[in-house]
ZADO-1210 file (C-alpha; in nm, 4 decimals, padded with zeros to 6 digits):
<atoms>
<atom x="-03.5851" y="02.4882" z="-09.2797" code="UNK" pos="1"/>
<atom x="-03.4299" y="02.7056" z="-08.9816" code="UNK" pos="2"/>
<atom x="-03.0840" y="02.5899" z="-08.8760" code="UNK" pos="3"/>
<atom x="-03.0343" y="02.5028" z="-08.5367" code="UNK" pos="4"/>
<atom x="-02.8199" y="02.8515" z="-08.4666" code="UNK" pos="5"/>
<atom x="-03.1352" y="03.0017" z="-08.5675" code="UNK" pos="6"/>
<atom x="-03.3357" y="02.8669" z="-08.3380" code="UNK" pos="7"/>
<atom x="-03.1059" y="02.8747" z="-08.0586" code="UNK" pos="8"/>
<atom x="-03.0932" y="03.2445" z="-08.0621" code="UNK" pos="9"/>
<atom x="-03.4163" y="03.2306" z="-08.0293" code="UNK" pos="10"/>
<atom x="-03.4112" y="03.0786" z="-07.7255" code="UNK" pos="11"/>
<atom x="-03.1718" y="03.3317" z="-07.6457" code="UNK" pos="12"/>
<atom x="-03.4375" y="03.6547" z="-07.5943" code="UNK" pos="13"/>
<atom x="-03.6681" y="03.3936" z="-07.4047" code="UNK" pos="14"/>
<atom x="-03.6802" y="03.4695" z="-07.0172" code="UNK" pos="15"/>
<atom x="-03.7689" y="03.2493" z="-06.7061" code="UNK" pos="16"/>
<atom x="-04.0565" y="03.4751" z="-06.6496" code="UNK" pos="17"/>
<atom x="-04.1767" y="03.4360" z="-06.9762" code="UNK" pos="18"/>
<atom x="-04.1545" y="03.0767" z="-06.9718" code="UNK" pos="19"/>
<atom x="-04.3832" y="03.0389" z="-06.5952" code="UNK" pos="20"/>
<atom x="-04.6654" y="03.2909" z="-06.7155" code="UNK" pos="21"/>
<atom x="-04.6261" y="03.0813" z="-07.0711" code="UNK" pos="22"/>
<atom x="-04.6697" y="02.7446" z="-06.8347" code="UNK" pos="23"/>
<atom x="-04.9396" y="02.9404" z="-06.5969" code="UNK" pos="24"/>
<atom x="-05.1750" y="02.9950" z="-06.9186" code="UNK" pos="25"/>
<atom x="-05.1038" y="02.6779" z="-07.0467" code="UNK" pos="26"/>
<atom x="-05.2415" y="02.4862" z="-06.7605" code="UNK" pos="27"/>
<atom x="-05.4661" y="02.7185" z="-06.6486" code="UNK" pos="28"/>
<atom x="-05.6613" y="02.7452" z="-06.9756" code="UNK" pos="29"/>
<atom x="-05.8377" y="03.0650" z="-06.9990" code="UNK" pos="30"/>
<atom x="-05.6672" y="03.3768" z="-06.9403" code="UNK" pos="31"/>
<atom x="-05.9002" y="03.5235" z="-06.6731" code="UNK" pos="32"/>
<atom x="-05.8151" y="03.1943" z="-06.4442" code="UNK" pos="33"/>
<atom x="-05.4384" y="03.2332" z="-06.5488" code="UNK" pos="34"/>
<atom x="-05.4374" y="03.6202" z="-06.4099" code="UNK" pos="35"/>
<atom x="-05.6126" y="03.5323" z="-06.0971" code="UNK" pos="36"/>
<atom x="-05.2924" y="03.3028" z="-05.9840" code="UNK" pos="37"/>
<atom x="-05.0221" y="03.5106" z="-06.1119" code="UNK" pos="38"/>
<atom x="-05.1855" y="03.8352" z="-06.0093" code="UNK" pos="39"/>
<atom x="-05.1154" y="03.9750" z="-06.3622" code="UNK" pos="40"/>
<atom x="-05.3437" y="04.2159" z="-06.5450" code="UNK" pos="41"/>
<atom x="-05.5178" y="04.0325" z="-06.8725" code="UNK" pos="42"/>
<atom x="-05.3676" y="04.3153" z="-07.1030" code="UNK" pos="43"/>
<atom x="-05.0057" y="04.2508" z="-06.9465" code="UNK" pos="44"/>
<atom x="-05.0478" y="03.8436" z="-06.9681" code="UNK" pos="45"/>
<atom x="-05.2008" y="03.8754" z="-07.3334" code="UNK" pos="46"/>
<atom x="-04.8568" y="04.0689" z="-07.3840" code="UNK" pos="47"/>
<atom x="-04.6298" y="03.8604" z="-07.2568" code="UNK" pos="48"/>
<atom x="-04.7434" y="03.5910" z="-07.4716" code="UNK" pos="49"/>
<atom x="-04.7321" y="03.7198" z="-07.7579" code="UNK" pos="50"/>
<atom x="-04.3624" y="03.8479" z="-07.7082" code="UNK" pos="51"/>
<atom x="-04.3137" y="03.4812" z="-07.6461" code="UNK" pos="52"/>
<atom x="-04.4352" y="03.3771" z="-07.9850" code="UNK" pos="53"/>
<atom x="-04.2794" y="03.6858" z="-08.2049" code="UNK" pos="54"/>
<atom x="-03.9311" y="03.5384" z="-07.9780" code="UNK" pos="55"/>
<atom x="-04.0191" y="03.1589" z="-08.1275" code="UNK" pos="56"/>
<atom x="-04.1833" y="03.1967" z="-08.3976" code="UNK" pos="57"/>
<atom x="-04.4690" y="03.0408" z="-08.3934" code="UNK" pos="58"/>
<atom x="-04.8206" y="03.0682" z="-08.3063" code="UNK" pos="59"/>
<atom x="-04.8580" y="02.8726" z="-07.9513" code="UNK" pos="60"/>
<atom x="-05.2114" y="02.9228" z="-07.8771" code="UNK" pos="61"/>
<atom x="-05.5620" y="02.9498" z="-08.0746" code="UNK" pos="62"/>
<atom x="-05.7334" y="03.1723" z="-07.9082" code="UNK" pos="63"/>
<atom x="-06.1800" y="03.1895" z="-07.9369" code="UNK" pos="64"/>
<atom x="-06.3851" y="03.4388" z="-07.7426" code="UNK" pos="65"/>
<atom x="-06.4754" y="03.1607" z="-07.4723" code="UNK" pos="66"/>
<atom x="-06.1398" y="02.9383" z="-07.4894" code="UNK" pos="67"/>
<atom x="-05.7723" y="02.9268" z="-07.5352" code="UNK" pos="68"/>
<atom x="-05.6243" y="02.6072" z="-07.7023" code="UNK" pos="69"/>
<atom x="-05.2463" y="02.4886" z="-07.7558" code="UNK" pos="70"/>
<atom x="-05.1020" y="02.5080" z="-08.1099" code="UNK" pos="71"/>
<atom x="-04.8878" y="02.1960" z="-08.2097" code="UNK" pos="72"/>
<atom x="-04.5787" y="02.4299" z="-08.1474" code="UNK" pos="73"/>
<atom x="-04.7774" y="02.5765" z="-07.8134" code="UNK" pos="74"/>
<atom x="-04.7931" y="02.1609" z="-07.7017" code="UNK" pos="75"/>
<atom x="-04.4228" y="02.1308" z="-07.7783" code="UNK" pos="76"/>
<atom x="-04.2649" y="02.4147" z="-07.5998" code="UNK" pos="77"/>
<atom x="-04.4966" y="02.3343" z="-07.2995" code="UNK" pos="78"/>
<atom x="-04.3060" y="02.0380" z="-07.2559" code="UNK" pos="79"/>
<atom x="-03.9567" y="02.2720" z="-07.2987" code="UNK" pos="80"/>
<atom x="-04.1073" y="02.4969" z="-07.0339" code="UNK" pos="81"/>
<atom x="-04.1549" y="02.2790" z="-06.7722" code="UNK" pos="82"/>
<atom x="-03.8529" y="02.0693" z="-06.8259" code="UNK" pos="83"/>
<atom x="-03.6522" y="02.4045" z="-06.8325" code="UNK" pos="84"/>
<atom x="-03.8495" y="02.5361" z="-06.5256" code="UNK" pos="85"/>
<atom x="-03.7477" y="02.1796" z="-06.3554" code="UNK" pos="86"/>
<atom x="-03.4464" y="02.1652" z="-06.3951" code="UNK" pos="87"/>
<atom x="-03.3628" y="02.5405" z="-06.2963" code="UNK" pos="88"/>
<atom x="-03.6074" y="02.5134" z="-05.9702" code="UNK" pos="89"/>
<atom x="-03.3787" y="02.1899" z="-05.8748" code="UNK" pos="90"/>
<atom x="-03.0832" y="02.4063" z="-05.9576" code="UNK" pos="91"/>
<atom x="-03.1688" y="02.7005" z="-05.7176" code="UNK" pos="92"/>
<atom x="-03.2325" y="02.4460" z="-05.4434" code="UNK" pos="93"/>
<atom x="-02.9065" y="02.2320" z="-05.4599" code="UNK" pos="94"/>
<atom x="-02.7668" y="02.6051" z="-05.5034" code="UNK" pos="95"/>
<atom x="-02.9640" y="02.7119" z="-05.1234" code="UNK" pos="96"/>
<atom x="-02.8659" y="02.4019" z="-04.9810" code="UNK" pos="97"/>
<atom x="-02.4841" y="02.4806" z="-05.0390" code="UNK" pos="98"/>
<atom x="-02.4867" y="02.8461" z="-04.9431" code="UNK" pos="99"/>
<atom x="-02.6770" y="02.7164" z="-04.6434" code="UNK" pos="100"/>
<atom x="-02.4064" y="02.4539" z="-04.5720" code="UNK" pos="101"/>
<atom x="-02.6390" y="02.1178" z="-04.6176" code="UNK" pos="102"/>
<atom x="-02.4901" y="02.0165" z="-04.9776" code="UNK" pos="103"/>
<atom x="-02.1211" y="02.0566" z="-05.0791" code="UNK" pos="104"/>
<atom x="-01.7717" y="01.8460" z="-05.0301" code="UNK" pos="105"/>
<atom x="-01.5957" y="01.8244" z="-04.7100" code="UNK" pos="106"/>
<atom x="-01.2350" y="01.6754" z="-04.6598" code="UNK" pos="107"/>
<atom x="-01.0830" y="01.6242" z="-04.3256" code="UNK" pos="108"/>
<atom x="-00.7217" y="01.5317" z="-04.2604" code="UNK" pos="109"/>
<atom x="-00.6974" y="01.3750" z="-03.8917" code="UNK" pos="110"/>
<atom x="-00.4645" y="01.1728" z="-03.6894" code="UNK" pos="111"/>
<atom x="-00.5704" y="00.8004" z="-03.7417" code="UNK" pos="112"/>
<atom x="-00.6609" y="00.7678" z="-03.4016" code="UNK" pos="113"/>
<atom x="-00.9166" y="01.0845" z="-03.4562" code="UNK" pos="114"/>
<atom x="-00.9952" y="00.9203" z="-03.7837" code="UNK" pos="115"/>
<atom x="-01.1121" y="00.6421" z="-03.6281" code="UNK" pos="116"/>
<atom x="-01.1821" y="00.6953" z="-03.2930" code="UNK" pos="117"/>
<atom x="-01.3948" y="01.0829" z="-03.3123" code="UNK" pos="118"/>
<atom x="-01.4587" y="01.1166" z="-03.6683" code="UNK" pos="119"/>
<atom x="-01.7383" y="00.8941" z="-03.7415" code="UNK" pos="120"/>
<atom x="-01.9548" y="01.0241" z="-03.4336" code="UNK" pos="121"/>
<atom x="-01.9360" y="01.3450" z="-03.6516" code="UNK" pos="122"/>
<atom x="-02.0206" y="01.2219" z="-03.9651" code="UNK" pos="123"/>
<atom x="-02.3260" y="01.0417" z="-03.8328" code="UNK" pos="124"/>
<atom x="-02.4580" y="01.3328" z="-03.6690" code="UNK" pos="125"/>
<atom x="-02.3879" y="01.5905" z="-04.0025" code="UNK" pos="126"/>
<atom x="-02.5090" y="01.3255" z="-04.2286" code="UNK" pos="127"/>
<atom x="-02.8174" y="01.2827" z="-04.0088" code="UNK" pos="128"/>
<atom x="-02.8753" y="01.6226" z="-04.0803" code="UNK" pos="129"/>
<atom x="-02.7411" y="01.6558" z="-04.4448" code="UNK" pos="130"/>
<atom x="-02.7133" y="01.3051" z="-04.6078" code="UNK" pos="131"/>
<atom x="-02.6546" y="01.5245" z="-04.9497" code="UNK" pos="132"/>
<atom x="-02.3334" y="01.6199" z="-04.7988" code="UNK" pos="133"/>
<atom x="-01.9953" y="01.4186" z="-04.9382" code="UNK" pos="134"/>
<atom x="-01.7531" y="01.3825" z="-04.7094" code="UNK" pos="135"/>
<atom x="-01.3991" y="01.2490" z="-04.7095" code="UNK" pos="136"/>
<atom x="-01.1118" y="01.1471" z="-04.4654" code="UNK" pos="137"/>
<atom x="-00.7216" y="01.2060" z="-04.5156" code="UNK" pos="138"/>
<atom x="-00.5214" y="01.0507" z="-04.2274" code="UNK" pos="139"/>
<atom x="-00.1446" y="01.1257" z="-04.1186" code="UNK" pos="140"/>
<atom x="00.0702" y="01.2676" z="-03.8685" code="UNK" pos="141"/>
<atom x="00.0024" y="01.6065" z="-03.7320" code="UNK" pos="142"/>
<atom x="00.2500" y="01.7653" z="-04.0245" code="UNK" pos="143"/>
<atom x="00.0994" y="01.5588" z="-04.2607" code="UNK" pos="144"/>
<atom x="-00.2355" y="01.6634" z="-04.1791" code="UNK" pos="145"/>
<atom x="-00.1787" y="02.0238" z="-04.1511" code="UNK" pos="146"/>
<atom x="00.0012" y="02.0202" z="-04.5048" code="UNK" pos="147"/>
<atom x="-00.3074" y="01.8957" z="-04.6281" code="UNK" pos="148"/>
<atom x="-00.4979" y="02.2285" z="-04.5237" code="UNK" pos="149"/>
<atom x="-00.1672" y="02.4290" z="-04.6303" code="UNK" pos="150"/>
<atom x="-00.1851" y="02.2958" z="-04.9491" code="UNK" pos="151"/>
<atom x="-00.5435" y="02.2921" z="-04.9923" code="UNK" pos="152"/>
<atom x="-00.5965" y="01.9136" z="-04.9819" code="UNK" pos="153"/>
<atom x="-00.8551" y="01.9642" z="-04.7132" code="UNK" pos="154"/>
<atom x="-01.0400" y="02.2262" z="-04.5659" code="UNK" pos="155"/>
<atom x="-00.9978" y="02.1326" z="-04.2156" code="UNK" pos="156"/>
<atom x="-00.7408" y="01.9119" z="-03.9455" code="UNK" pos="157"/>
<atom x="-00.7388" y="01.7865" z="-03.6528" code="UNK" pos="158"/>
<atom x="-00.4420" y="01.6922" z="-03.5180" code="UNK" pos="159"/>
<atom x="-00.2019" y="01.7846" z="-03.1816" code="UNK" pos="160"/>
<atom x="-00.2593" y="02.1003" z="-03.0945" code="UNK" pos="161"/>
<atom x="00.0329" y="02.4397" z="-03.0858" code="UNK" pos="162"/>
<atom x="00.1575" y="02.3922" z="-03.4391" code="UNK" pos="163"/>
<atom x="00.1384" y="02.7627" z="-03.5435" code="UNK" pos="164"/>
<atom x="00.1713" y="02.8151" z="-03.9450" code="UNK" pos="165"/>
<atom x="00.1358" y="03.1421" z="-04.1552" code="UNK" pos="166"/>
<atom x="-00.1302" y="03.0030" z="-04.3539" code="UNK" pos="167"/>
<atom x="-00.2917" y="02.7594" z="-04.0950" code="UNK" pos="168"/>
<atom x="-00.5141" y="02.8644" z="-03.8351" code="UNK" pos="169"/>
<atom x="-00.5561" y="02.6420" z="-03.5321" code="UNK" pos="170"/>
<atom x="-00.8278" y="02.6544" z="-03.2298" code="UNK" pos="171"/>
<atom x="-00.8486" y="02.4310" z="-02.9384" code="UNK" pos="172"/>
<atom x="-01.0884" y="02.1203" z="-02.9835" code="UNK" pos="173"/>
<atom x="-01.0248" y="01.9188" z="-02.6606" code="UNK" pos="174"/>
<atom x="-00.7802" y="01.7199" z="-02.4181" code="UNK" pos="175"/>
<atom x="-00.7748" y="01.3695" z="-02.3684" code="UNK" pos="176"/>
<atom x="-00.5643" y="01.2003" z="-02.1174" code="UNK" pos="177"/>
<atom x="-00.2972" y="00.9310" z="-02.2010" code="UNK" pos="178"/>
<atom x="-00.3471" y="00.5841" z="-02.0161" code="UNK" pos="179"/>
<atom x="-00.0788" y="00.3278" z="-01.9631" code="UNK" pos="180"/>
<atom x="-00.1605" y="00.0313" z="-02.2059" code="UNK" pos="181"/>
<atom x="-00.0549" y="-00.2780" z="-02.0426" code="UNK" pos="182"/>
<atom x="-00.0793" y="-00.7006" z="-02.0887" code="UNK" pos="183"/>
<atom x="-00.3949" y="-00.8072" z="-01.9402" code="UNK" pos="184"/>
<atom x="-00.2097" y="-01.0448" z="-01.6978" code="UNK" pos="185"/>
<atom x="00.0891" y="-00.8106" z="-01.6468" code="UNK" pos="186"/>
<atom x="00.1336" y="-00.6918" z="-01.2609" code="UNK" pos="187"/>
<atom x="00.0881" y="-00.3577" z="-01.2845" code="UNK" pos="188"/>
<atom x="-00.2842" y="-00.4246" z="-01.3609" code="UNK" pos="189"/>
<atom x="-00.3026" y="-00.4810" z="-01.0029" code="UNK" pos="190"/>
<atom x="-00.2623" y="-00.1074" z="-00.9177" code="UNK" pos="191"/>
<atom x="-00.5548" y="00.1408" z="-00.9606" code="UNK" pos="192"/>
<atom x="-00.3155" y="00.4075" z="-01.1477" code="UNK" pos="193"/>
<atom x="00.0362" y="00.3198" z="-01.2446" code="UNK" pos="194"/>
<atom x="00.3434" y="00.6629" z="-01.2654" code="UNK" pos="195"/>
<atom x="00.5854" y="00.6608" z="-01.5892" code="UNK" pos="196"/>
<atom x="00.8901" y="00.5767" z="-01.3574" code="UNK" pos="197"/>
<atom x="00.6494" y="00.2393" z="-01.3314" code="UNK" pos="198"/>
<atom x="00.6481" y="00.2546" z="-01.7275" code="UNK" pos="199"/>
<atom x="00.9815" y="00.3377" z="-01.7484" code="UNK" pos="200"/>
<atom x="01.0962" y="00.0281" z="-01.5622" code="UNK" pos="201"/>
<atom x="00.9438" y="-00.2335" z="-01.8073" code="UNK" pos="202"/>
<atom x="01.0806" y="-00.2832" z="-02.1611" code="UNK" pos="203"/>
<atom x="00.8558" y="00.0075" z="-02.3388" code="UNK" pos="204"/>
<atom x="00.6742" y="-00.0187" z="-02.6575" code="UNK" pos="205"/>
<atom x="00.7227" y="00.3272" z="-02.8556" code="UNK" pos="206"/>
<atom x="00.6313" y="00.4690" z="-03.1693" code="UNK" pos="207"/>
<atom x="00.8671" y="00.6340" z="-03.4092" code="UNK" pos="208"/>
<atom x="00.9261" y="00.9704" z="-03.3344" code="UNK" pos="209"/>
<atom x="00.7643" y="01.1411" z="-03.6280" code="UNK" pos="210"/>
<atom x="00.4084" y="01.0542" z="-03.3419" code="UNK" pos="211"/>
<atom x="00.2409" y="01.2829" z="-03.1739" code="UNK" pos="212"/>
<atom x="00.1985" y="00.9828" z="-02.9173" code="UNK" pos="213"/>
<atom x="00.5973" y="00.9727" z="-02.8975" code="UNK" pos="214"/>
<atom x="00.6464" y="01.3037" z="-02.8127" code="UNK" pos="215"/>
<atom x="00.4274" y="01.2994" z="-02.5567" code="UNK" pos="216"/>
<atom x="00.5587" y="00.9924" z="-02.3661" code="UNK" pos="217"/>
<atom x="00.9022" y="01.1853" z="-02.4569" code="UNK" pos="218"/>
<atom x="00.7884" y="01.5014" z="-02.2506" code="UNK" pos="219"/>
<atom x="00.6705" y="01.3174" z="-01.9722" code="UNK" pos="220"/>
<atom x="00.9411" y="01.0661" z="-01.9432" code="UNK" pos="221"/>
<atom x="01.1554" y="01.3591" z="-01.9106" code="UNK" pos="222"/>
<atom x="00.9210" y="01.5269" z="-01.6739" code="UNK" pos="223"/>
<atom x="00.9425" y="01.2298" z="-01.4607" code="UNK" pos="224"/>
<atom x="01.3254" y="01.2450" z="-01.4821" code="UNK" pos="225"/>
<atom x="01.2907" y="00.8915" z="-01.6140" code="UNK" pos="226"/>
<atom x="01.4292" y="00.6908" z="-01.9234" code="UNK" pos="227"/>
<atom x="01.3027" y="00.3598" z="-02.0318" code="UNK" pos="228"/>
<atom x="01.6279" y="00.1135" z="-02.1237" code="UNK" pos="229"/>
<atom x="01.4631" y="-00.1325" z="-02.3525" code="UNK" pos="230"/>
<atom x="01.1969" y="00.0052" z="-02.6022" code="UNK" pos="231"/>
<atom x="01.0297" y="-00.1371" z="-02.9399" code="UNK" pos="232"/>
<atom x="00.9659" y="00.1072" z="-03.1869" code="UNK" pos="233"/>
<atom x="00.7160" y="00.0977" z="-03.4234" code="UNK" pos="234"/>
<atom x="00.4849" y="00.3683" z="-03.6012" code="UNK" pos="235"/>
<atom x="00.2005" y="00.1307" z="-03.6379" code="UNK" pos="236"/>
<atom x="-00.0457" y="00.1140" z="-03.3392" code="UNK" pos="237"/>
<atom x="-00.1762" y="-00.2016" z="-03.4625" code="UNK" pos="238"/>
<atom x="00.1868" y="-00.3374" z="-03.4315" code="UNK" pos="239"/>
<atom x="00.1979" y="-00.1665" z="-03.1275" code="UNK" pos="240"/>
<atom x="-00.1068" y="-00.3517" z="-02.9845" code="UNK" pos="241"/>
<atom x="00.0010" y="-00.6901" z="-03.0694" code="UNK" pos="242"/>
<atom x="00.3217" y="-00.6429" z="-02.8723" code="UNK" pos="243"/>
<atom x="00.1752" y="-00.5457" z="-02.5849" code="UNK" pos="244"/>
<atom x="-00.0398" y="-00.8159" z="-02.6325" code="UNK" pos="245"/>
<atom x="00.2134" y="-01.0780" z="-02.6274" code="UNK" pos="246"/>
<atom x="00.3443" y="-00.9202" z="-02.3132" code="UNK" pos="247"/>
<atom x="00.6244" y="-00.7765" z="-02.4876" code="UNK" pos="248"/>
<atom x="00.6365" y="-00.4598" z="-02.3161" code="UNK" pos="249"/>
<atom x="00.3782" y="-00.2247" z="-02.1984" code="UNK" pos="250"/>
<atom x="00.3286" y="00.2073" z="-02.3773" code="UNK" pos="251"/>
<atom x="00.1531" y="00.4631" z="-02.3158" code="UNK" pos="252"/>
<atom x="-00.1258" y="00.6452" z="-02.5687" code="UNK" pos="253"/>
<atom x="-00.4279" y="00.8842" z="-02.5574" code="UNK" pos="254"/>
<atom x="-00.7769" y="00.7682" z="-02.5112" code="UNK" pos="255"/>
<atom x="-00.8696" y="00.8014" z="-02.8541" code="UNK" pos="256"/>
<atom x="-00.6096" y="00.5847" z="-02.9929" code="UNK" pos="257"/>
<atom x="-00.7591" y="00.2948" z="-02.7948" code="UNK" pos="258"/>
<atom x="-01.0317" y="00.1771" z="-03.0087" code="UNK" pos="259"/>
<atom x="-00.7725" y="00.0659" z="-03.2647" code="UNK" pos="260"/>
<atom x="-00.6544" y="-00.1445" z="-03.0142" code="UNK" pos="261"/>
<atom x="-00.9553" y="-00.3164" z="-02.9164" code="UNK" pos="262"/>
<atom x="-00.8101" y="-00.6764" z="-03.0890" code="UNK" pos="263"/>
<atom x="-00.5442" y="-00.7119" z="-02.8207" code="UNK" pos="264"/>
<atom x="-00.5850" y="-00.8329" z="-02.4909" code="UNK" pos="265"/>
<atom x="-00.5024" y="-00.5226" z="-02.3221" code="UNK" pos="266"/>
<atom x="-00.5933" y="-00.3294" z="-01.9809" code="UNK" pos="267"/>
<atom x="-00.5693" y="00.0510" z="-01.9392" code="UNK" pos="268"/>
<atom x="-00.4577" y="00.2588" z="-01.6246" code="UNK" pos="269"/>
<atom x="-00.4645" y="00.6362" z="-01.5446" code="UNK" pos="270"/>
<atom x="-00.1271" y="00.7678" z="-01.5572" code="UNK" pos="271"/>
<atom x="00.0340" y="01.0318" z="-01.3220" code="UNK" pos="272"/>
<atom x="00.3384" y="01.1648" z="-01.2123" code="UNK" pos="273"/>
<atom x="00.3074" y="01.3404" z="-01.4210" code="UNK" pos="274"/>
<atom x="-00.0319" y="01.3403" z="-01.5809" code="UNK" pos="275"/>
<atom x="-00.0240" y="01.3917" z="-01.9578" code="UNK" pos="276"/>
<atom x="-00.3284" y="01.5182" z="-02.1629" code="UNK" pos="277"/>
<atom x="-00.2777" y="01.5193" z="-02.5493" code="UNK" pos="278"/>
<atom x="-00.4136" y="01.8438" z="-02.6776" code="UNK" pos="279"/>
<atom x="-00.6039" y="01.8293" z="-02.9944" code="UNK" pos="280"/>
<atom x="-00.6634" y="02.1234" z="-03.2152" code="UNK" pos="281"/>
<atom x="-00.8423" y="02.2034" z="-03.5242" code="UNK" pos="282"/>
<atom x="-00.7221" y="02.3499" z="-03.8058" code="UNK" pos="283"/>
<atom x="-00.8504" y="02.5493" z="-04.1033" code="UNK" pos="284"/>
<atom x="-00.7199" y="02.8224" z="-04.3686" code="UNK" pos="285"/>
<atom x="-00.6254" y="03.1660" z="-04.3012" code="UNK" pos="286"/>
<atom x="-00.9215" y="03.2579" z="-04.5076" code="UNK" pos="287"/>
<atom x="-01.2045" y="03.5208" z="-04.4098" code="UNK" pos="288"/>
<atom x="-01.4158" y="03.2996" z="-04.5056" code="UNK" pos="289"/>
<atom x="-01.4608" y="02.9216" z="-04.5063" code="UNK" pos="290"/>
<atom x="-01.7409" y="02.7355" z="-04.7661" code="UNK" pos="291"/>
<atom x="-02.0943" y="02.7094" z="-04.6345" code="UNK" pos="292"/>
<atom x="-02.0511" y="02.3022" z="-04.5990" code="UNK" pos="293"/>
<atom x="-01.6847" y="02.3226" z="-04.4146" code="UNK" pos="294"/>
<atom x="-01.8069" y="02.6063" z="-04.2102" code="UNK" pos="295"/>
<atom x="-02.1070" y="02.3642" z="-04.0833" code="UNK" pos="296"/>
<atom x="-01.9086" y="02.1092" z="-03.9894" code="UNK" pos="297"/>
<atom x="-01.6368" y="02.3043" z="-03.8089" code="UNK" pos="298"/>
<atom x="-01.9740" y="02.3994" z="-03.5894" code="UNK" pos="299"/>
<atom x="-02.0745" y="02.0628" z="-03.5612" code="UNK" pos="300"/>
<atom x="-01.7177" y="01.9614" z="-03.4543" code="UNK" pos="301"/>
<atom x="-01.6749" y="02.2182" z="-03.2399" code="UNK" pos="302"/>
<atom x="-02.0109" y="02.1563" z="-03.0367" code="UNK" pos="303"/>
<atom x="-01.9606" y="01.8278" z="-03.0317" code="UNK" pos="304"/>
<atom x="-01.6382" y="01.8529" z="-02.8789" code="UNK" pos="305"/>
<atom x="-01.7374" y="02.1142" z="-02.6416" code="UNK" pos="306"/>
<atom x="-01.9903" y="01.8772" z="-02.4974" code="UNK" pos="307"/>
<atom x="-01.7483" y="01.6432" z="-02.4478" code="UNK" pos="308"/>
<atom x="-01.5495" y="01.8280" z="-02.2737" code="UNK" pos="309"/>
<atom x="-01.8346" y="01.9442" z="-02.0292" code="UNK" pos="310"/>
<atom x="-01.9131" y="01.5430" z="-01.9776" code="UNK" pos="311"/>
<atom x="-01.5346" y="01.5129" z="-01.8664" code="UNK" pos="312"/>
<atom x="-01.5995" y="01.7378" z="-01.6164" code="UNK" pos="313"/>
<atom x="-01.8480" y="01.5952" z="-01.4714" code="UNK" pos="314"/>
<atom x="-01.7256" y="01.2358" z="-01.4779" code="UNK" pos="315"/>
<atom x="-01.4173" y="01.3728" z="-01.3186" code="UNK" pos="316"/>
<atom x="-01.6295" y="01.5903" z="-01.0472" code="UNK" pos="317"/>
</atoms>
């Protein structure tokens, strides 16, 4: 009996090529019908199988002048064939599908309010397109998210924009402005647009400086040549939202961070004096080359995002 070594190598000096014209003249039945749909010569087909049986061993066909039967071997490696031929036609397909950016992993790192507030537009609209594609969500601050690409964690960030790093490339994504988040029954809800020396003159509910949301009311406090005297601090906008709620004080945060607000009884007002947009920026390897799936939804982001920023023109025109 032939040891299994024996008949792996074999298998070894079998091709694919082999095994479809093997397959074609297996279903087909007689060889003239087999060479009309594979547009082979009789002579070369007649060849070809029997370089298929000297490579197995075996006899896979008995062969009449007016038909062409499967051996017991010929029935069993039909079965081999198309399982083979199956499984390497689904191969070459999830293979197109990644080079062409519709399978693959994705991981984004993003700002919680991002996370949570642009993200899952995005993933609706590439998973629309490409439900085969896995994607994944890192949140943090805008260090934390951009040491995620650094290190290779994730493939792309989004986070506040102008952080330049050797390894990390950024590009403009978008602006959003930053709205005064007050109690719903505080007076300043009377006003249609409130300044930060209003802010600055109620006790202020900030997040810990590590934020891009603190730096930002930071900047334009200082713009406004303001200081608030009595501020909360917390890092949690959750937190943050049930002390405004409780009329505890009143802050300051981008548009996007608003949704995970929504639980508190809150009311938003343009700021000014100065106006403050927080710039967001996405982020990506210093690489020539990004994979097929991250590079498909960097172009989904990016589109996306550039249409919003054309509806913000409008709404504001």
């Amino acid at each position: 009996m032939d040891e299994p070594s024996a008949l792996y190598a074999w298998g070894m000096d079998i091709t694919l090529r082999q095994m479809e014209l093997f397959l074609s003249v297996a279903e087909a039945g007689p060889f003239t019908r087999a060479t009309e749909e594979v547009l082979l010569s009789q002579p070369v087909l007649s060849r070809t199988v029997q370089q298929l049986e000297h490579a197995v061993g075996a006899k896979l066909f008995e062969r009449t002048t007016r038909s062409l039967a499967l051996t017991p071997e010929g029935t069993e490696l039909l079965g081999v064939a198309r399982d083979i031929l199956r499984t390497y036609h689904r191969g070459m397909e999830r293979f197109a599908a990644l080079r062409a950016g519709e399978r693959g992993t994705v991981t984004v790192a993003a700002l919680p309010s991002v996370a949570a507030g642009m993200l899952p537009g995005v993933f609706r609209a590439v998973l629309g397109e490409h439900p085969a594609m896995q994607l994944r969500i890192l949140d943090g601050t805008t260090r934390e998210v951009i040491e995620y690409v650094r290190s290779g964690a994730a493939e792309l960030a989004i986070a506040e924009g102008g952080n330049a790093e050797p390894q990390v490339r950024g590009q403009l994504l978008c602006e959003e402005p930053v709205l005064a988040v007050l109690p719903a029954d505080h007076p300043l809800t009377e006003r249609a647009s409130v300044t930060w020396h209003d802010l600055a003159q109620q006790p202020f509910v900030a997040f810990t400086p590590s934020s891009s949301v603190r730096r930002l009311a930071d900047l334009s406090f200082e713009q406004a040549g303001v200081r608030p005297t009595n501020v909360i601090e917390t890092r949690e906008v959750g937190t943050a939202a049930g002390m405004i709620s409780a009329e505890l004080g009143v802050s300051a945060v981008p548009r996007l961070v608003l949704p995970l607000m929504a639980f508190g009884r809150l009311v938003t007002r343009p700021l000014n004096k100065p106006g403050t947009v927080r710039k967001l920026a996405v982020y990506a390897p210093r690489t020539p080359v990004l994979p097929p799936a991250s590079a498909y939804f960097l172009h989904r982001l990016l589109h996306g995002a550039g249409a919003e920023r054309e509806g913000e023109g409008e709404r504001r025109g």
